[in-house]
C-alpha angles and dihedrals in degrees: 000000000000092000093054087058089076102038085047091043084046079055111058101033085059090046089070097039086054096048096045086049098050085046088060099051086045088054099045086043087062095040088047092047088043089051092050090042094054093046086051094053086048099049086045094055084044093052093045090054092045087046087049092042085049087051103052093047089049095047089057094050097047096049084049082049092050090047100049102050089045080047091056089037094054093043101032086058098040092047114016092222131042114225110220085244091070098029091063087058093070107011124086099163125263096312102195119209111253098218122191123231106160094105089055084045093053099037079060097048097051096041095236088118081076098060088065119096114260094253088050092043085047093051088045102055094031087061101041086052091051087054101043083052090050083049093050094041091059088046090055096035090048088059101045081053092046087046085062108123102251098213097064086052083102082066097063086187099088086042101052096043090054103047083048089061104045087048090051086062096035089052102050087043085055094051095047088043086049088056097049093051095051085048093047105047081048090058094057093050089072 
């Protein structure tokens, strides 16, 4: 009998420790999830400003891009040929939109992408691929224009026609990329 009034004293000195242990993970536990909670609120109205940012830049461009290729079709078809005078009144070169991508990087790096739900972090990386391949479409497209042959610059034709074409292409990438964006910036609303 003598021998169970330590064990029962041990007891109940280490019930408290241990309450007073598991309190203390609980707490940290809640601090930690209202930390990343917090974070995650931050990088999605990040995000949301980047992606509006994004879709501001991209709407100017596409409707450049609209103009221009109504532009070549009205006077292509008046004329035959564009002399350089009226073609300096619409054209100003490719201008690629320069998109912005540093917040999703970020969001990746620190881990916090994770913490989205599956449908956000889909929307996300389905529009910042669609960006890096309109990216790598106006690289491609900028150095087939370079790679014109600049003695035939005076025949505006092969130039045209090839400029038509890539803004066919530029113009339709820059539509489905509008809509992602605006799917995208929805997604994270919610």
């Amino acid at each position: 009998m003598k021998k169970r009034k330590p064990i029962l004293r041990g007891l109940l000195q280490i019930i408290p420790v241990m309450i007073g242990v598991f309190l203390g993970l609980v707490a940290n536990n809640w601090n930690e999830n209202r930390k990343i909670n917090k974070d995650k609120e931050a990088l999605g109205d990040l995000l949301s400003l980047e992606l509006n940012e994004n879709l501001k830049e991209l709407q100017e461009v596409y409707s450049y891009h609209k103009n221009v290729q109504d532009s070549f079709a009205v006077v292509f078809d008046e004329v035959g040929e564009i002399p350089a005078d009226r073609l300096s009144t619409f054209w100003y070169g490719m201008r690629p939109p320069k998109l912005k991508r540093s917040c999703f990087e970020s969001a990746i790096i620190t881990g916090l992408l994770n913490k989205f739900d599956v449908n956000s972090i889909n929307h996300l990386n389905e529009t910042y691929l669609q960006q890096t391949n309109i990216d790598k479409y106006f690289d491609k497209a900028l150095s087939s224009f370079l790679n014109l042959d600049m003695d035939q610059l005076d025949k505006t034709r092969p130039m045209i026609r090839k400029i038509t074409m890539i803004l066919r292409d530029v113009i339709q990438s820059e539509s489905i990329l509008i809509e992602k964006i605006e799917e995208t910036i929805t997604s994270l609303k919610q």
